[in-house]
C-alpha positions in Angstrom: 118.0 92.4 105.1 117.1 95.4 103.2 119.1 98.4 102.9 118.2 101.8 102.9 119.5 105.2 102.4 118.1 108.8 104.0 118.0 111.4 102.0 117.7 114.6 103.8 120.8 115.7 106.3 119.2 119.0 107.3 119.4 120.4 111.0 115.3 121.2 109.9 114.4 117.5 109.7 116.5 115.9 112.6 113.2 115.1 114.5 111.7 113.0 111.5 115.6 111.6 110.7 115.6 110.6 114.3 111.9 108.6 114.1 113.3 107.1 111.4 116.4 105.4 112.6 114.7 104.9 116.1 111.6 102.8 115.1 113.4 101.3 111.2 112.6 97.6 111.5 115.4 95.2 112.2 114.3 93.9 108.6 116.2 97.1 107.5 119.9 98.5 107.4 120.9 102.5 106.9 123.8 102.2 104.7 124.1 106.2 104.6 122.9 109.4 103.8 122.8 111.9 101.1 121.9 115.3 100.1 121.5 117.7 97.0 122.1 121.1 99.1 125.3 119.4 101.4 128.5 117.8 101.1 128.4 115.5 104.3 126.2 114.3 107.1 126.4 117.6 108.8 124.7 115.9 112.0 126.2 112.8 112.7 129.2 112.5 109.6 127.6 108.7 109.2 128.7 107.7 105.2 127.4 109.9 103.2 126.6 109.4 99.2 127.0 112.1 96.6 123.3 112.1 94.7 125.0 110.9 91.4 126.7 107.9 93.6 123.4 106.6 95.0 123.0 104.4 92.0 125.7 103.0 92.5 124.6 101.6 95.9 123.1 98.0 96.5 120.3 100.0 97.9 116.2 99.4 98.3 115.0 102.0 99.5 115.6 106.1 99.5 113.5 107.5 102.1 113.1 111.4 101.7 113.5 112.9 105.1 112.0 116.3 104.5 108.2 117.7 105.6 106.7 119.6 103.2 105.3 118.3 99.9 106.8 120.6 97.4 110.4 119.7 98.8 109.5 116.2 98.7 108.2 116.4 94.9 111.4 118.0 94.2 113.3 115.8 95.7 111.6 112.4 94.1 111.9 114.4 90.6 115.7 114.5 90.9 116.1 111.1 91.9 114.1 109.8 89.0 116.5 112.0 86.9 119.5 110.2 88.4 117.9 106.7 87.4 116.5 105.7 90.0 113.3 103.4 89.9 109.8 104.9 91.7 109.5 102.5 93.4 112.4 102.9 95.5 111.5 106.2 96.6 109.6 106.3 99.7 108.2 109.1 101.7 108.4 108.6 105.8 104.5 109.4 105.8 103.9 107.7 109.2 105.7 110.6 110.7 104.7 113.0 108.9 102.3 114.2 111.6 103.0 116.1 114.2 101.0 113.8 116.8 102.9 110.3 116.2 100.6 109.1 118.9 97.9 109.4 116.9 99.1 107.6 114.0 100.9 104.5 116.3 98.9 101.6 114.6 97.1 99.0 116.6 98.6 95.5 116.0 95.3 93.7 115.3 96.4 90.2 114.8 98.6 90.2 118.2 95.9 91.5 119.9 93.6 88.6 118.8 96.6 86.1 119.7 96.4 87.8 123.2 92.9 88.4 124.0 90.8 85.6 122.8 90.2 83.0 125.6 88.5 80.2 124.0 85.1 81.7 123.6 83.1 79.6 121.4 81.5 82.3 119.6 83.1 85.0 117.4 81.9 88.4 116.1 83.0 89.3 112.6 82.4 93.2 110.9 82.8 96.5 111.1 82.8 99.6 113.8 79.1 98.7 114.2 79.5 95.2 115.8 83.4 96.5 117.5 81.7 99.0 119.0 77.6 98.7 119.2 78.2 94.8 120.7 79.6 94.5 124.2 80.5 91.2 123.9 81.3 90.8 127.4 77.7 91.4 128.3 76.5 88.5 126.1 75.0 85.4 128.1 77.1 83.0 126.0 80.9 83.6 125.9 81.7 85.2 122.7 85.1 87.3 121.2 84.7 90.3 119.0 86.9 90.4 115.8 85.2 93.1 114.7 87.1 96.5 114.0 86.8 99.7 112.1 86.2 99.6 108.6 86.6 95.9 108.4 85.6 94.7 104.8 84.6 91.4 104.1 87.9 90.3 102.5 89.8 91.2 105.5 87.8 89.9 108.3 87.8 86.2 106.1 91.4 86.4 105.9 91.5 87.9 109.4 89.5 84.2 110.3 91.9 82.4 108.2 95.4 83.7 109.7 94.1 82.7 113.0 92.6 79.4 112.0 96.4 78.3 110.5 98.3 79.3 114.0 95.9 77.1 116.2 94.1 80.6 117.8 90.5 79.6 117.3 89.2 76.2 118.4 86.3 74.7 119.2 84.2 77.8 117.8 80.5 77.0 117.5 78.9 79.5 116.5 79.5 82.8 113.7 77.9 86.3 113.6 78.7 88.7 110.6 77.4 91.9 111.4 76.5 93.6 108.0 75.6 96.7 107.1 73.6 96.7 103.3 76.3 98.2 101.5 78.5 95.3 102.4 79.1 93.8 99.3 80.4 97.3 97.7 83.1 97.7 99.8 86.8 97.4 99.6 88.8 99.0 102.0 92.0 98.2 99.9 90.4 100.3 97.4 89.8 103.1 100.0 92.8 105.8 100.3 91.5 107.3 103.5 91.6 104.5 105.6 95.3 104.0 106.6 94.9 103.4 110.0 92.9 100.5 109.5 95.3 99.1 106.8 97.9 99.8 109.3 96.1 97.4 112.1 96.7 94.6 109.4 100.2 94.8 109.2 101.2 91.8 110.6 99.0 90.0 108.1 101.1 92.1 104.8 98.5 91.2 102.8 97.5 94.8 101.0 94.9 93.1 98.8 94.0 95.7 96.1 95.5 98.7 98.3 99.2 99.0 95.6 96.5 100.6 92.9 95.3 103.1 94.8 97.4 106.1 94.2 100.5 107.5 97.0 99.8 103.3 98.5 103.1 102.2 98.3 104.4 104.7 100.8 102.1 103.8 103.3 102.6 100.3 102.5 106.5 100.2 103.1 105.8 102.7 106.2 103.5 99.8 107.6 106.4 97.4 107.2 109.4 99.1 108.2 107.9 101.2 111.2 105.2 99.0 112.3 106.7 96.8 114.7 108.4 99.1 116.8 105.9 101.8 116.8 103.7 99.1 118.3 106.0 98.0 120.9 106.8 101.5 121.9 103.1 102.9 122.5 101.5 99.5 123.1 98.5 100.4 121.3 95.5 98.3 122.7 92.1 97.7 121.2 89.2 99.9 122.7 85.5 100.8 121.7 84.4 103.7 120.3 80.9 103.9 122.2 80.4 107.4 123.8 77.4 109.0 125.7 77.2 111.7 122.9 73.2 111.8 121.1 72.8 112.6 117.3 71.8 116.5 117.3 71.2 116.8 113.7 67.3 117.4 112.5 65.3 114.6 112.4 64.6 113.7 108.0 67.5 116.2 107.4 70.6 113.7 107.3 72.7 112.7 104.6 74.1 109.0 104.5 78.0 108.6 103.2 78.9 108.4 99.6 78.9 104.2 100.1 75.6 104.0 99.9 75.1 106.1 97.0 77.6 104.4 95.0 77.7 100.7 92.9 81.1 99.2 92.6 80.3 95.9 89.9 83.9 94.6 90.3 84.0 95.1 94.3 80.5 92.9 94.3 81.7 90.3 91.9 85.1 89.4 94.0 82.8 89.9 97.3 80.5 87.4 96.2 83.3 85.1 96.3 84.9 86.0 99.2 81.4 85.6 101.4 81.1 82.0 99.8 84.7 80.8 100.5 84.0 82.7 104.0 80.7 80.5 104.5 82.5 77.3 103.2 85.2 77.5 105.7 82.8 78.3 108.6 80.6 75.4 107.7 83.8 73.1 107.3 84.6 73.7 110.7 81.2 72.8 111.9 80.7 76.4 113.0 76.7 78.1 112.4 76.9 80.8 111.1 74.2 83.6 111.5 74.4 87.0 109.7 73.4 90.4 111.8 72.3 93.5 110.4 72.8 96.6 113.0 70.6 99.3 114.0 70.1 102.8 112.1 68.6 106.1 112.9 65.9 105.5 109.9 64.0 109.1 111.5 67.4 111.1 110.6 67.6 110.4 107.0 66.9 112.8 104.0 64.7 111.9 101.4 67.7 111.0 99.2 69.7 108.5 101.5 65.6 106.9 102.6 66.0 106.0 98.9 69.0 104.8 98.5 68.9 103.2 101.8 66.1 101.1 100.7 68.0 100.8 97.3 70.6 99.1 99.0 68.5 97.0 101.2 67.2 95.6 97.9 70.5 95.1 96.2 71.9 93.0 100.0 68.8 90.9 99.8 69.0 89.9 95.8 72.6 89.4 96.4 72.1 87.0 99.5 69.2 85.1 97.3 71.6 84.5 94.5 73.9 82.8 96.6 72.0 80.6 98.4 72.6 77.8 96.2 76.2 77.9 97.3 76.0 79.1 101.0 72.3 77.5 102.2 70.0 79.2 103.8 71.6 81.6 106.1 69.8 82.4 109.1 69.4 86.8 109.1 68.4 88.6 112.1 67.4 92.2 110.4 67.7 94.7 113.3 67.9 97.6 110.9 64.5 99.5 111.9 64.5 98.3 115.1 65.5 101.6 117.1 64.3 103.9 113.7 63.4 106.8 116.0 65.5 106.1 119.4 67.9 109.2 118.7 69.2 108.8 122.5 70.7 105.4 121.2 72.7 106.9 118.4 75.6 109.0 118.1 75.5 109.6 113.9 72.9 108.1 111.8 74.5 104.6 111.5 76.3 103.9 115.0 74.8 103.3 118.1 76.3 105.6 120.8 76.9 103.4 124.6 73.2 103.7 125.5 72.3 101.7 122.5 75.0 99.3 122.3 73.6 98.6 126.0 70.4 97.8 124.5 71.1 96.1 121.1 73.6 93.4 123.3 70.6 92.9 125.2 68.0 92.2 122.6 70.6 89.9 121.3 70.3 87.7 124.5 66.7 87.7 124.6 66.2 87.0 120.8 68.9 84.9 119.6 70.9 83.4 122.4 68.3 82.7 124.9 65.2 82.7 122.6 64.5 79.2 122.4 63.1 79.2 118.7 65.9 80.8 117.6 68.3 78.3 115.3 71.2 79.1 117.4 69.7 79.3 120.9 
């Protein structure tokens, strides 16, 4: 069991002192408090440690229990100055939000546990397959894996965690849905994604997330408020689709950064993970197709057109280089295939609930009940 320390006794911060002890893993023990500015708990008179004395505790953890971010720079300063190590400082940033709700993360490996019924197909990849594939409308029983900024590393290991605990069984048949700009992306690497990292939790697995800068506090959050923030708000999975329609100009929009961007090291260690991905697929006799979604094509600037194609390219190359270690993977390219249906988007690169509608119906009639189709 770990121990752990709060520093902060201030009638100001009894809200986040209370989140604190109420939703601390059981993993964790508050030996006490301190405080530069008071003597003594002045709230509850639990044990309290003179600053200088905190070294001399058996502790692993400080957590700063104070809101703003000069006070807690100030704070993390003079406990460096007493000698003690960085990485024992931690910042409650879970609850540093007003809306707790908001930040409550979704336990995504439960939640596969729970839901999946022996469907012999699964769905692997990002907000465009969780929420542009009603799986439930597909003519062949399938489960969706897919969530929100799922990369490539996490959706393998995602396959792999539930593989060792006996959840999938008897699954027949694969689809990873792929945007083109699959292969540059690292969510670990990605600071503004915490509420996906915190969906993996369970799996404390943080890949290359400790170098990214401030990580470590989010990381510790994840495991010592985690659990109990999921059991109190019961977060369940959900889809994104909405009735809203793209309103932009059409040839005015701007695609995100990711597809303007090449990250070498990112490719190199996906390239790897796709082939150990494919290898354990195939080695559970499961086919494997690969699924690129739908995009607004009409919306796009003259800048993202060219690096949309760009990337297009760079997917294909990538895919042909590999062959010789994956086979022949069959690709059903839907990328162009609603280029000007604006009423089926809701942003350039997400289909709103019309089109999701439509796209899990085109994938009845042109894989699953096509019968030329290699996985009909």
């Amino acid at each position: 069991m770990k121990k752990v320390i709060i520093y902060g006794v201030s009638h100001k911060f009894l809200r986040m002192r209370r989140l604190i002890e109420r939703f601390l893993d059981d993993n964790y023990k508050i030996i006490g408090y301190s405080d530069g500015h008071y003597p003594c708990d002045i709230q509850d008179h639990k044990l309290f440690f003179k600053p200088e004395d905190i070294c001399k505790q058996s502790a692993d953890f400080i957590i700063i229990n104070t809101k703003t971010s000069s006070s807690q720079k100030d704070i993390r300063r003079n406990l460096l100055a007493l000698g003690i190590p960085a990485e024992k400082i931690i910042s409650p940033v879970l609850f540093l939000d007003k809306d707790l709700s908001s930040l409550a993360p979704l336990d995504l490996v439960s939640a596969i546990e729970k839901e999946y019924q022996g469907e012999t197909g699964l769905i692997f990849g990002m907000s465009y397959s969780a929420n542009g594939i009603f799986q439930e409308n597909l003519t062949s029983p399938f489960y969706n894996c897919s969530w929100n900024s799922l990369d490539l590393y996490y959706n393998f290991k995602m396959y792999e965690y539930q593989l060792a605990h006996n959840i999938f069984s008897d699954i027949q048949t694969a689809w990873l849905v792929l945007p083109y700009y699959y292969f540059d992306f690292d969510l670990s690497k990605t600071s503004t994604t915490t509420l996906t990292h915190s969906a993996l939790w369970r799996l404390d697995d943080w890949h290359n997330f400790p170098n990214v800068p401030n990580s470590m506090d989010y990381i510790e959050n994840f495991r010592m408020f985690s659990r109990k923030l999921n059991e109190f708000f019961q977060v369940l999975r959900f889809t994104d689709a909405n009735s809203k329609i793209i309103s932009n100009p059409d040839y005015s929009m701007m695609l995100a950064p990711l597809w303007f961007t090449d990250y070498p090291e990112t490719v190199t260690e996906n390239k790897e993970i796709f082939i150990e991905f494919l290898r354990k697929l195939k080695e559970q006799s499961t086919n494997t197709i690969l699924i690129i979604p739908p995009f607004y094509l009409k919306g796009l600037n003259g800048v993202s057109k060219s690096a949309f194609q760009t990337k297009k390219e760079k997917f294909y190359r990538i895919l042909q280089e590999l062959e010789p270690l994956t086979g022949k993977i069959p690709i059903f390219d839907y990328s162009d295939r609603y280029a000007a249906k604006r009423d089926y988007f809701y942003d350039l690169t997400h289909l709103n609930f019309t089109g999701a509608e439509a796209f899990t119906d085109l994938l009845n009639k042109e894989i699953l009940q096509n019968p030329t189709s290699p996985l009909a």
